[in-house]
C-alpha positions, 0 to 999 in steps of 0.5 A: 901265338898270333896277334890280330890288330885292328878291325876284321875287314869283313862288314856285318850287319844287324840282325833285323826281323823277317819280312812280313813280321807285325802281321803275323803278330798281330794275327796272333794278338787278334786270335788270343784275344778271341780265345780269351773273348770266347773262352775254351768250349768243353766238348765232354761233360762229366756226369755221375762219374761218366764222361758224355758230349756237351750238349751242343757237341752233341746236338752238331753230331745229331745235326751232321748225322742226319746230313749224312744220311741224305747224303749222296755219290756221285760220278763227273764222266765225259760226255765229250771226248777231249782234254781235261784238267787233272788237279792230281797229276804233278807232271801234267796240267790236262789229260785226255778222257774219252766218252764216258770216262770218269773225270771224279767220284765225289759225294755230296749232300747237297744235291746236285743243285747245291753242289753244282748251281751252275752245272758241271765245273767244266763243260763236257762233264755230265753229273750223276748219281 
């Protein structure tokens, strides 16, 4: 059998929270806070045995609906050729479009206008429907 006399040489130090741990803390504390503030909101109303959208649920969904509808598609293509970036790409950084080539779809509801005030993201892109 061994004996082990006196204290392991090995120093140890006291566990101690990570970095950065009263914020997330806090953050927590302030969104139970609101949840308790605020209350759960019921999406789904019971009525005569039948489940149904609250009627502010509902009202959204007419809402978003309609937002749908005048909803449109529309293309960014190259109206320069050159190097883009391409924020899809793990092992580049810009590829090389030429004339009229697509740079993305999207869609939109907006308008163009709305989506882009300032016109096309990147100089040398065309926007169109």
């Amino acid at each position: 059998m061994v004996k082990q006399v006196g204290k392991p040489e090995v120093e140890t130090q006291p566990l101690s929270p990570p970095p950065g741990w009263k914020s997330i803390v806090r953050v927590l504390l302030v969104a139970f806070a609101l949840w308790i503030i605020m209350g759960p909101k019921d999406f789904i109303v019971w009525k005569d045995g039948k489940p149904e959208l609250a009627p502010w649920r509902k009202a959204k969904l007419e809402r978003e609906l309609e937002e749908l509808d005048s909803a449109e598609q529309y293309v960014l293509f190259a109206r320069v050729p050159g190097n883009y970036p391409c924020y899809n790409c793990f092992d580049k950084e810009k590829i090389f479009l030429n004339y009229e080539e697509v740079w993305k779809y999207g869609v939109t509801t907006q308008k163009e206008k709305g989506r882009y005030p300032q016109g096309p993201p990147i100089f040398g892109l065309k926007y169109e429907i």
